[in-house]
Backbone as CSV, one residue per row, in Angstrom:
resi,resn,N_x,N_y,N_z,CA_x,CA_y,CA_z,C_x,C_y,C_z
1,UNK,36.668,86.342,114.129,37.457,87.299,114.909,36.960,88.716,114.655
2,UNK,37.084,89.704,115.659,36.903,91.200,115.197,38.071,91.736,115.574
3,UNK,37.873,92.461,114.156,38.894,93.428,114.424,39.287,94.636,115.835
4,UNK,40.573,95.072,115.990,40.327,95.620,117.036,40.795,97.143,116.663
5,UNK,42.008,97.420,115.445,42.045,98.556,114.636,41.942,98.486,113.726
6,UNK,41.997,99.783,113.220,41.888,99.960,111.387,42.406,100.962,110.877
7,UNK,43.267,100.819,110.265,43.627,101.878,109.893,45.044,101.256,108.375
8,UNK,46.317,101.593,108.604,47.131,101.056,107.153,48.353,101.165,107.767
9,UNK,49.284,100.611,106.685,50.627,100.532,106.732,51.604,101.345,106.280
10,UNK,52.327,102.131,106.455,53.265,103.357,106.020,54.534,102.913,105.531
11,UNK,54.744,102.076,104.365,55.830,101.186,103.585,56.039,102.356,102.566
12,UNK,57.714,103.382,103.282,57.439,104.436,101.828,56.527,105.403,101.312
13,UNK,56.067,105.031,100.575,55.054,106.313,99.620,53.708,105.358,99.583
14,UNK,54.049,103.634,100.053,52.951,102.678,99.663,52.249,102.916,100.962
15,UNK,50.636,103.115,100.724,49.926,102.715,102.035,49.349,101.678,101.605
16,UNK,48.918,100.652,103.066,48.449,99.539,103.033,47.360,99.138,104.079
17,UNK,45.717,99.443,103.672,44.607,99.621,104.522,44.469,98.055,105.302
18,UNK,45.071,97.988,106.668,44.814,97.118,107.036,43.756,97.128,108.527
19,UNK,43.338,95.858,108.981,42.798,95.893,110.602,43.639,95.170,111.185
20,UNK,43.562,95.147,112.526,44.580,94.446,113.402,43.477,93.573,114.253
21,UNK,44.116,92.548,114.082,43.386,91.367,115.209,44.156,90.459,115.814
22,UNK,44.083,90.066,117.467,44.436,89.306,118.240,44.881,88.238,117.624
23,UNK,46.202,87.950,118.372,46.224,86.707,117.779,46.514,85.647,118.462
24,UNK,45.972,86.546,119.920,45.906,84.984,120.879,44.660,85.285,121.880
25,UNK,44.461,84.318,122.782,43.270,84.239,123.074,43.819,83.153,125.049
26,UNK,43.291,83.924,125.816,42.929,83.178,126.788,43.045,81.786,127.016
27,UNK,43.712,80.708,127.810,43.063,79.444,127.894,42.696,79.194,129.468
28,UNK,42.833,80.018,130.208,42.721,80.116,131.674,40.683,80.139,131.517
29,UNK,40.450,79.290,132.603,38.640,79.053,132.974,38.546,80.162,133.520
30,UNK,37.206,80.792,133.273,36.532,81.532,133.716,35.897,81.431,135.376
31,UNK,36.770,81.708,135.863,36.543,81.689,137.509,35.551,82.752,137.971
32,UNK,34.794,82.553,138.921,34.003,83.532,139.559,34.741,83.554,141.318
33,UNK,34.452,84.798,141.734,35.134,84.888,143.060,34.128,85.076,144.066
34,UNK,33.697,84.497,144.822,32.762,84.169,145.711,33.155,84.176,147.335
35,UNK,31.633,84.362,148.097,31.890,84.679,149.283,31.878,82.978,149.544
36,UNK,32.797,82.623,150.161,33.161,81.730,150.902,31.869,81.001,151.837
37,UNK,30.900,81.894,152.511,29.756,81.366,153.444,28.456,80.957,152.566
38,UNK,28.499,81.812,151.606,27.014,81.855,150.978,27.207,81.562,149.553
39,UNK,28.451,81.567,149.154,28.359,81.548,147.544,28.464,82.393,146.757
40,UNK,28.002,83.762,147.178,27.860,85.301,146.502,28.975,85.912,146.079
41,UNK,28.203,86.585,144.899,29.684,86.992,143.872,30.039,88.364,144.964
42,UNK,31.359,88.065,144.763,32.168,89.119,145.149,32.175,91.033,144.235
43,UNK,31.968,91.673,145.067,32.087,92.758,143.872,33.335,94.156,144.506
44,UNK,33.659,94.598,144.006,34.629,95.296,144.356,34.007,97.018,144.372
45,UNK,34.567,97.463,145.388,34.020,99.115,146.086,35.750,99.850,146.130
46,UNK,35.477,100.706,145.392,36.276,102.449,146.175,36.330,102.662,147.180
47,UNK,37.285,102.252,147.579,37.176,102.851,149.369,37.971,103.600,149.325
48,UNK,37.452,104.937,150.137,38.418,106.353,150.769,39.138,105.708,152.092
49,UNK,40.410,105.541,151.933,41.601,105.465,153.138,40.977,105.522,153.996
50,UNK,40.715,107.313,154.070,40.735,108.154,155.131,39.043,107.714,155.755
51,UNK,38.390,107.946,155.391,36.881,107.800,155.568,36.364,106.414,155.713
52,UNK,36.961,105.752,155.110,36.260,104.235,154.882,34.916,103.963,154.721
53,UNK,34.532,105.054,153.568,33.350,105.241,152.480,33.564,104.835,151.088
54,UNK,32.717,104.302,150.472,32.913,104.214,148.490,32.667,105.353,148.501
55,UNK,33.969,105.578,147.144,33.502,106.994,146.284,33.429,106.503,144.964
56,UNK,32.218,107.170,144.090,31.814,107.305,142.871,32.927,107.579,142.132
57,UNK,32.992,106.776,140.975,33.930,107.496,140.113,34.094,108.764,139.270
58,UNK,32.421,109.282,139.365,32.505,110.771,138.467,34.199,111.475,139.772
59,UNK,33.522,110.825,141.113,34.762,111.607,142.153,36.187,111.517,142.420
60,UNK,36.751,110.188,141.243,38.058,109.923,141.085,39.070,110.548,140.433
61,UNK,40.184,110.943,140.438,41.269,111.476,139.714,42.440,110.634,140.297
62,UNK,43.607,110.941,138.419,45.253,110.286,139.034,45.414,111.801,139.354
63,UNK,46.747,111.006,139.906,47.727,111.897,140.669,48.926,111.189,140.599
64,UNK,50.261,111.777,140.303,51.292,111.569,140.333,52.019,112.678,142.028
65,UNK,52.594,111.754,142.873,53.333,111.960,143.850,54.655,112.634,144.053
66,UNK,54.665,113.445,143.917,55.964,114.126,144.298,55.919,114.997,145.656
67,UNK,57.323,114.756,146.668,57.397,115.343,147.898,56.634,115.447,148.998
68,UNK,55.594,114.187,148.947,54.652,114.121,149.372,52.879,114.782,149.166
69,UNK,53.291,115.469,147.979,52.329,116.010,147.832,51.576,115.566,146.264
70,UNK,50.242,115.554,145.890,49.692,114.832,144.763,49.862,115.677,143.734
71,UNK,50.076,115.514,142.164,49.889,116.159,141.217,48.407,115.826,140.923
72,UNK,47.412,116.230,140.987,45.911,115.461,140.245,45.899,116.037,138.465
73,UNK,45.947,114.930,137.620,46.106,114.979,136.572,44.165,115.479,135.657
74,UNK,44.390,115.844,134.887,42.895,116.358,134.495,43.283,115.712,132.797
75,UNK,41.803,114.863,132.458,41.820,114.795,131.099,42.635,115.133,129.883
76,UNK,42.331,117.008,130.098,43.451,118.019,128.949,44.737,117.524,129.245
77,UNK,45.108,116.848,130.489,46.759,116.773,130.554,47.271,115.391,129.822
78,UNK,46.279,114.291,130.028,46.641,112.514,129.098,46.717,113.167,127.808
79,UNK,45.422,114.463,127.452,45.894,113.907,125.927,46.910,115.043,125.213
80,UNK,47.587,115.909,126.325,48.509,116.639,126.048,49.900,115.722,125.738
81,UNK,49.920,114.549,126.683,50.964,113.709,126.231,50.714,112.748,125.223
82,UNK,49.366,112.476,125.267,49.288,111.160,124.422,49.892,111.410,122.570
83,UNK,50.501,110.480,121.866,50.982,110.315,120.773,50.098,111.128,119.496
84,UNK,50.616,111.783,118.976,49.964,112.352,117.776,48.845,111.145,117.103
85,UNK,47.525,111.512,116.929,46.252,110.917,116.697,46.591,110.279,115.086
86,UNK,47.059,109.028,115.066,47.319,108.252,113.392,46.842,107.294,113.038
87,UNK,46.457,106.798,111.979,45.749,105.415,112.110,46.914,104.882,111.071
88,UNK,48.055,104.749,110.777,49.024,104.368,110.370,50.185,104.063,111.237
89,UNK,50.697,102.792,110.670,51.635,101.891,110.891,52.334,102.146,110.500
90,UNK,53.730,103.227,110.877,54.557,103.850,109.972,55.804,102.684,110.289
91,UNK,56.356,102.189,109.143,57.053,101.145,109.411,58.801,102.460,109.073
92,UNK,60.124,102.154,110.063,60.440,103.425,109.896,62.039,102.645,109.380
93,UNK,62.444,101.429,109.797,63.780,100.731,109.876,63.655,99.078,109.449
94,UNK,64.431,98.836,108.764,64.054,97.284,108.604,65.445,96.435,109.079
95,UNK,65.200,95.749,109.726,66.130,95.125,110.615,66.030,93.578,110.445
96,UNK,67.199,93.027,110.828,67.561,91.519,110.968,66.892,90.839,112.732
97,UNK,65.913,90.325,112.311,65.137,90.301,113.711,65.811,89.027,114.581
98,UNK,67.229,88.383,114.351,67.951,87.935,115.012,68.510,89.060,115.998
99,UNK,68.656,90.436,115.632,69.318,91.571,116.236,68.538,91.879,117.364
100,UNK,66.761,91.241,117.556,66.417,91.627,118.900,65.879,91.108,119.786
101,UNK,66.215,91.122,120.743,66.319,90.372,122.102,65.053,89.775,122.293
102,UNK,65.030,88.783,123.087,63.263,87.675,123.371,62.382,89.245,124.061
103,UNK,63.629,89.386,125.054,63.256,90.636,126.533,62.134,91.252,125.687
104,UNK,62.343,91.748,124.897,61.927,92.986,124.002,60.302,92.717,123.431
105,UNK,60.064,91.376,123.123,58.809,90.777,122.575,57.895,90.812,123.216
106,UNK,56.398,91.056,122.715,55.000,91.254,124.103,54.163,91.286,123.285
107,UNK,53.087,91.802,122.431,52.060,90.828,122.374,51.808,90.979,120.827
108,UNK,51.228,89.726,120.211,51.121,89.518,118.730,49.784,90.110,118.006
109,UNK,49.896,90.064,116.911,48.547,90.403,116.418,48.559,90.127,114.638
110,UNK,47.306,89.680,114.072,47.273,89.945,112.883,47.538,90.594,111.693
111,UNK,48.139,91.023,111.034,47.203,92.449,110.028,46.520,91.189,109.186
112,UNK,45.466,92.135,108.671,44.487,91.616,107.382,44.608,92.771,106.597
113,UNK,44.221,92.699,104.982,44.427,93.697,104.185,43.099,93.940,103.994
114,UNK,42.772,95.424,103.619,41.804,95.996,103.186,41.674,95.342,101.675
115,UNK,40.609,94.983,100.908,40.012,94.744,99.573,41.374,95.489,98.742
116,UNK,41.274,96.897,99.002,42.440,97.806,98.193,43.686,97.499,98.835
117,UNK,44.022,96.481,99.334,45.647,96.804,100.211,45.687,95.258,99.838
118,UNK,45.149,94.003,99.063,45.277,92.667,98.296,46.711,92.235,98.240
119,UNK,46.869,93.525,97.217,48.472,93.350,95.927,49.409,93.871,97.381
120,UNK,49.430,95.632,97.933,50.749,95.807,98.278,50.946,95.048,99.737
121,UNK,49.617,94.366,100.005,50.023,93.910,101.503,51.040,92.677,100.995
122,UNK,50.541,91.824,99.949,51.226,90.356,99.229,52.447,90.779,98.997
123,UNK,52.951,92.415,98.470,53.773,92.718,98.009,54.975,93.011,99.187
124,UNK,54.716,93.019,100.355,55.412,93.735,101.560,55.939,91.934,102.150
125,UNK,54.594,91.621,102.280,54.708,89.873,102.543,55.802,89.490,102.173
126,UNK,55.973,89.257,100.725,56.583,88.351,100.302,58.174,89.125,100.229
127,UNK,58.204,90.308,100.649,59.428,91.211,100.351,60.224,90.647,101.597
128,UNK,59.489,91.118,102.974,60.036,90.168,104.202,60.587,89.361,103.708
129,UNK,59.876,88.107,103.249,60.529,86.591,103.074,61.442,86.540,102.542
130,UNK,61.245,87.451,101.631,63.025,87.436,100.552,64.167,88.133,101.230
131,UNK,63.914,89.032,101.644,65.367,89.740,102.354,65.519,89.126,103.690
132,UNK,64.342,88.538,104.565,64.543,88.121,105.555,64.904,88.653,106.792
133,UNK,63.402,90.074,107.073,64.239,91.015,107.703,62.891,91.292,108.014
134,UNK,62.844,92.224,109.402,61.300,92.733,109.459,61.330,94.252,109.913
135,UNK,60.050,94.700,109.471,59.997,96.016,109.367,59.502,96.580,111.241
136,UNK,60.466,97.191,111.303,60.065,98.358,112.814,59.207,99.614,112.854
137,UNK,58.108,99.316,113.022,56.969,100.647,112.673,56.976,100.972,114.541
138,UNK,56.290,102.239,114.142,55.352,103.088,115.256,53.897,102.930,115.036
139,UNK,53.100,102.953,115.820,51.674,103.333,115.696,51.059,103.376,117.350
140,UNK,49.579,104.332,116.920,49.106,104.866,118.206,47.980,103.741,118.335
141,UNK,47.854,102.989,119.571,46.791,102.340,120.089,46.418,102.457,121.673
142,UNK,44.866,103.063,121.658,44.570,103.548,122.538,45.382,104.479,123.206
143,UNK,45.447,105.932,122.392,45.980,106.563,122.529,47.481,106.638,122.944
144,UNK,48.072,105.726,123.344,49.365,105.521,123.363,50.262,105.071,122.006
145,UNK,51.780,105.444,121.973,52.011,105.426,120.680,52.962,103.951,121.182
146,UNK,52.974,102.901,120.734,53.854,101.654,120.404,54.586,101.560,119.786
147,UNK,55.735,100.385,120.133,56.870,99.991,119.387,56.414,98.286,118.613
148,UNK,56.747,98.111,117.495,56.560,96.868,117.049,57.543,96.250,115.987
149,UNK,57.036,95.330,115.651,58.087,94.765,114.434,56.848,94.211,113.739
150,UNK,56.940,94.296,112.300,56.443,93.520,110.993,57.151,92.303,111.023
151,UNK,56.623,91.107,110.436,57.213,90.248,110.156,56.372,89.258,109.584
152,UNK,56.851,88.749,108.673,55.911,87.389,107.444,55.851,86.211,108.690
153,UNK,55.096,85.905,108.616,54.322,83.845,109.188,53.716,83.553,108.267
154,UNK,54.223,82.471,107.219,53.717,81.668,106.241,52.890,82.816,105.736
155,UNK,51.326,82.948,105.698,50.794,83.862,104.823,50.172,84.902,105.304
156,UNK,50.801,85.098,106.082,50.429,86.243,107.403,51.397,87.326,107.605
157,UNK,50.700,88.617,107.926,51.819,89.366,108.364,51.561,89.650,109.582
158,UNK,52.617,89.157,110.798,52.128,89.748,112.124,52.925,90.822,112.478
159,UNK,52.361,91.828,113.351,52.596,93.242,114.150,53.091,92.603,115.757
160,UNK,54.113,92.353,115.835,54.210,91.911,116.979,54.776,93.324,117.816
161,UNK,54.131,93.738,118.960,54.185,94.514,119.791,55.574,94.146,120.988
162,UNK,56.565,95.315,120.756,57.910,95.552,121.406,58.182,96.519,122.298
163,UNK,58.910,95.995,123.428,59.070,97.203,124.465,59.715,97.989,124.116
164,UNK,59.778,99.385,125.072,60.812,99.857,124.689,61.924,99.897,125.367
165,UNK,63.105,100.636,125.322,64.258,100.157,125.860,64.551,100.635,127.204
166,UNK,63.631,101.493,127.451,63.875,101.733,129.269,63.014,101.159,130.128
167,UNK,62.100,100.547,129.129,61.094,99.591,130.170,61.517,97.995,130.527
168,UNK,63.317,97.840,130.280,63.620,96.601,130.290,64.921,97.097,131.776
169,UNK,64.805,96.257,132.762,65.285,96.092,133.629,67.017,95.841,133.467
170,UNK,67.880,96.728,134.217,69.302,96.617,134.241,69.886,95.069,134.830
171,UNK,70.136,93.829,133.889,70.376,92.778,134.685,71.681,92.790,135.694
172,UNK,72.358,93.742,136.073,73.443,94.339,136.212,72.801,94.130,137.886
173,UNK,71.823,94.598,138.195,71.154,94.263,139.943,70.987,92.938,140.252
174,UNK,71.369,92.031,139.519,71.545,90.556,140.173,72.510,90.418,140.048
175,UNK,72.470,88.885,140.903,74.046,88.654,141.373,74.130,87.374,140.291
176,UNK,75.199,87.608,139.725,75.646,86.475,138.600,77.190,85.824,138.582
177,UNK,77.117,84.623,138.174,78.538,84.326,137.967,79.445,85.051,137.326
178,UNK,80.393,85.659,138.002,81.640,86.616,137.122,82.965,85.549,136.909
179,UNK,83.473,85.553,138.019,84.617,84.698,138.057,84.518,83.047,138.521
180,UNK,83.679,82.600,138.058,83.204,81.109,138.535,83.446,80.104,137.249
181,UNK,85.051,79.449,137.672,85.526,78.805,136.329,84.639,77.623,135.686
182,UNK,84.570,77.519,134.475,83.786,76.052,133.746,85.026,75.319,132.971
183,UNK,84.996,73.983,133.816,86.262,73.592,133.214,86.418,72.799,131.728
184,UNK,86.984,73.060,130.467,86.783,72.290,128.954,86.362,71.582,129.156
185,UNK,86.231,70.055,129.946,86.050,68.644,129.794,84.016,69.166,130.812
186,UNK,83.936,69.901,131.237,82.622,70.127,131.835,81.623,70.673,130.671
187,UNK,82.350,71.570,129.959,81.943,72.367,128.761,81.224,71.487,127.566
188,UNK,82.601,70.590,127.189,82.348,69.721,126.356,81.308,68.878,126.466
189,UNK,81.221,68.524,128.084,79.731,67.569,128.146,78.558,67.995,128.311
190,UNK,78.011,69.048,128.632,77.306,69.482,127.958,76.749,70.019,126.835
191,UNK,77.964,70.256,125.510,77.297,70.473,124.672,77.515,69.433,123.891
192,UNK,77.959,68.795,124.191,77.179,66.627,124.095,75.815,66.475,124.506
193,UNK,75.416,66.752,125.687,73.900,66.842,126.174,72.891,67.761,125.363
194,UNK,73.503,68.720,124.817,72.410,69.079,124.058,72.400,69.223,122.925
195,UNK,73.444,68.879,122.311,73.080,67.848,121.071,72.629,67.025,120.867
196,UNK,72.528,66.165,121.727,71.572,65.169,122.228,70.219,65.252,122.148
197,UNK,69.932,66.414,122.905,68.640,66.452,123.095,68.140,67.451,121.849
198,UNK,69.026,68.032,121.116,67.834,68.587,119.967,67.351,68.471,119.253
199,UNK,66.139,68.784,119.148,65.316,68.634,117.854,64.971,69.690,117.270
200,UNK,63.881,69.266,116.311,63.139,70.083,115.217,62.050,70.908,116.303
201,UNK,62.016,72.295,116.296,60.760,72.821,117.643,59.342,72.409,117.027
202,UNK,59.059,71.860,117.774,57.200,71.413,117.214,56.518,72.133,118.231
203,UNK,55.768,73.381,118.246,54.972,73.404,119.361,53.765,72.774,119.709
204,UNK,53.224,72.109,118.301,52.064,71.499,118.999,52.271,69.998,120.213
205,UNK,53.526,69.531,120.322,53.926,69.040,121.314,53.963,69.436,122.475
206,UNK,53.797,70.530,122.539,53.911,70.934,124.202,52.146,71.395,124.413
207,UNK,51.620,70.977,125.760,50.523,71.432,125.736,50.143,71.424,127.200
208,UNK,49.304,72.678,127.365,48.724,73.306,128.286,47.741,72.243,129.604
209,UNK,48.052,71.647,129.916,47.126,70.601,130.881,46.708,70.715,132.007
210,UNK,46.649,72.002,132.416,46.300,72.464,133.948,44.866,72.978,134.162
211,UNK,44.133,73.454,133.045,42.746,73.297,132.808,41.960,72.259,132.239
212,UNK,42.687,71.216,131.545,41.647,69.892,131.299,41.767,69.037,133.140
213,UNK,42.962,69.360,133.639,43.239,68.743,134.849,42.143,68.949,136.075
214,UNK,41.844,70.895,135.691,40.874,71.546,136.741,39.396,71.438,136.273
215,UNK,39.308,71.179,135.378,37.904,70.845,134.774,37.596,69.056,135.300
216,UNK,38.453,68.565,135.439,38.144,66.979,136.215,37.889,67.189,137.480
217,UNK,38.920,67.977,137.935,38.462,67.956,139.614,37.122,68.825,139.517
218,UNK,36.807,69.752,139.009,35.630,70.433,139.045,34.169,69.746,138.964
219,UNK,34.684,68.555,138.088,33.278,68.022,137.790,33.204,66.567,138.799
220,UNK,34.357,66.126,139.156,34.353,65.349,140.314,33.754,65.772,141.438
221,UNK,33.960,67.123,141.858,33.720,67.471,142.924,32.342,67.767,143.293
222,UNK,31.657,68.297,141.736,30.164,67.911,141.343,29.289,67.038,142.160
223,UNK,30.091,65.730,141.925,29.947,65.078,141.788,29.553,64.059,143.277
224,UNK,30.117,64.811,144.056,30.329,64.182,145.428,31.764,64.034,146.041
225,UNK,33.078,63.606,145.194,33.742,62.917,145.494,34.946,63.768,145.756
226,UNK,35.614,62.954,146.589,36.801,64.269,147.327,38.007,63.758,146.452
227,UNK,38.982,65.026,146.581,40.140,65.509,145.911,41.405,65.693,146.423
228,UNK,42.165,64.571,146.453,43.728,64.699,147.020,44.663,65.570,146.293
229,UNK,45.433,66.195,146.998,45.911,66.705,145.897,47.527,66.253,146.115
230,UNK,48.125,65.891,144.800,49.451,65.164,144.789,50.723,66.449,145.669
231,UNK,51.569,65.602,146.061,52.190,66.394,147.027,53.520,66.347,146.051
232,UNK,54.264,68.010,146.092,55.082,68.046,145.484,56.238,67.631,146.343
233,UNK,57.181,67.282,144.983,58.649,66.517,145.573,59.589,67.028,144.793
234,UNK,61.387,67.335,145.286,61.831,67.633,144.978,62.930,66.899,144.526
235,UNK,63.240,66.596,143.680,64.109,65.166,143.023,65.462,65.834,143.454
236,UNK,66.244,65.286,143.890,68.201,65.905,144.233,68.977,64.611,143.081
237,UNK,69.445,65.145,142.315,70.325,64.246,141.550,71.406,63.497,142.874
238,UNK,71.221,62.028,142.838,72.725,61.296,143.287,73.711,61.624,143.046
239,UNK,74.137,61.901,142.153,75.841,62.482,142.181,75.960,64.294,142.652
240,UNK,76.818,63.970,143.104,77.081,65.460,143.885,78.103,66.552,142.834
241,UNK,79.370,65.561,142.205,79.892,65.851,141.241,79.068,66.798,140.134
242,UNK,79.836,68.045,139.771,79.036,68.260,137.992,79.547,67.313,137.111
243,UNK,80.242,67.181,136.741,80.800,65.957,135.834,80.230,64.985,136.084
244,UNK,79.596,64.287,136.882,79.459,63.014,137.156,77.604,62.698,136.970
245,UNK,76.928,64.426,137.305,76.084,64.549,136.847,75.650,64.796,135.232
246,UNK,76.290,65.437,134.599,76.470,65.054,133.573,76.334,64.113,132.904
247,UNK,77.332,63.407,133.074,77.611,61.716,132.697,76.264,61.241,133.170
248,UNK,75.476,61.268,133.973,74.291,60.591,133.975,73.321,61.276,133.408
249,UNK,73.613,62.386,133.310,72.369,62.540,132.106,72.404,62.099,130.758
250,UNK,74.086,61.877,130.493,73.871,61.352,129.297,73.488,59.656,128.826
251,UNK,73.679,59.373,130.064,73.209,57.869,130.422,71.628,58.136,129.916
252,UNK,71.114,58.324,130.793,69.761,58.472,130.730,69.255,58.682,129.233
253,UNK,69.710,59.346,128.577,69.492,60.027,126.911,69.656,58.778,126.647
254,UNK,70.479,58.144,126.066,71.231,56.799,126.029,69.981,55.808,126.047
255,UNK,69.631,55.299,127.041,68.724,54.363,127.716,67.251,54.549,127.208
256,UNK,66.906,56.196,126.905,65.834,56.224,126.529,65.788,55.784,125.225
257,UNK,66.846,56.130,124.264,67.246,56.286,123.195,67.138,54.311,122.514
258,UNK,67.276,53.548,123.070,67.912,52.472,122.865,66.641,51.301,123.604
């Protein structure tokens, strides 16, 4: 793996020289986008609206829109906003990470410790595990400043990257059940049904099969041979009843079960 920052951890008065690395990776095939007649890669052009000419990018600028008219933004102005220049992970609140929402979660990453950061990175590690709580830092990547959470995985510490709170949508604009009664004996059977159905979470049980699937047809098609493709269907449960649907799902659990 390579690293993608470097810089440390801001625990207190302790710094902790770490790099940050991905900690996930692509499983989608590498598609090429092609002209349809000839085969030829597709490539993408600047086109002026107005002109319906490419323009060079030395000739591009943003612009933010107001009243119809463009703001054109210049270099000096990104890094007038961008986040004070840090290569620290200032960890600032330590929190019960039951307290925050899935909404809030977005993308993971490593730390590794610097040679000199051995002891206090082990030391931060294992502090997580004991109080059972993870640390809420700031830090600047690619010039923007982020929200994240610390948190121990077995012998790992990951930086998992968090939104922030105005970039999460008011669920208040959909339409939801307010006054739509659930009656005890409906209640109850479902949480019969999923007691039923729980287990221990294993993720290596669940797995990705839509690229070993497209890699068959790909090499079939190689191959000579033509490709049906299964037609989707929409299953309607027989009972019309909720209760009655219910009750057959728990049948079904039942039957498999036995």
């Amino acid at each position: 793996m390579r690293a993608i920052w470097t810089g440390a951890i801001g625990f207190g008065l302790v710094n902790i020289p770490v790099k940050i690395y991905s900690a996930t990776e692509t499983s989608n095939l590498d598609l090429d986008m092609l002209d349809k007649k000839d085969h030829s890669h597709i490539k993408y052009q600047r086109v002026n609206e107005t002109t319906g000419k490419e323009v060079d990018w030395n000739n591009i600028v943003k612009g933010y829109k107001i009243d119809n008219n463009y703001i054109v933004l210049e270099e000096k102005d990104f890094e007038a906003a961008s986040a004070e220049k840090t290569k620290t992970i200032n960890i600032t609140d330590f929190v019960k990470e039951s307290e925050i929402s899935s909404l809030y979660y977005e993308t993971p990453y490593y730390l590794e410790p610097d040679k000199s950061g051995t002891r206090p990175y082990k030391l931060l590690l294992e502090a997580l595990q004991k109080t059972k709580k993870v640390g809420v830092a700031t830090f600047v990547m690619r010039k923007k400043e982020a929200l994240a959470i610390l948190r121990p995985d077995k012998n790992v510490i990951v930086l998992n990257k968090i939104r922030f709170e105005q970039e999460i949508r008011d669920p208040n604009e959909l339409t939801l059940p307010k006054n739509t009664e659930v009656k005890p004996a409906e209640l109850k059977m479902a949480v019969t049904l999923i007691d039923q159905l729980t287990a221990k979470f294993d993720i290596s049980k669940y797995k990705d099969n839509y690229n070993d699937e497209l890699l068959k047809i790909i090499h079939a098609k190689s191959k000579g041979k033509k490709i049906k493709a299964p037609e989707m269907k929409v299953v309607h449960s027989k009972a019309k009843d909720l209760m009655d649907q219910l009750k057959a799902s728990l049948e079904v659990k039942r039957k498999k079960a036995s």
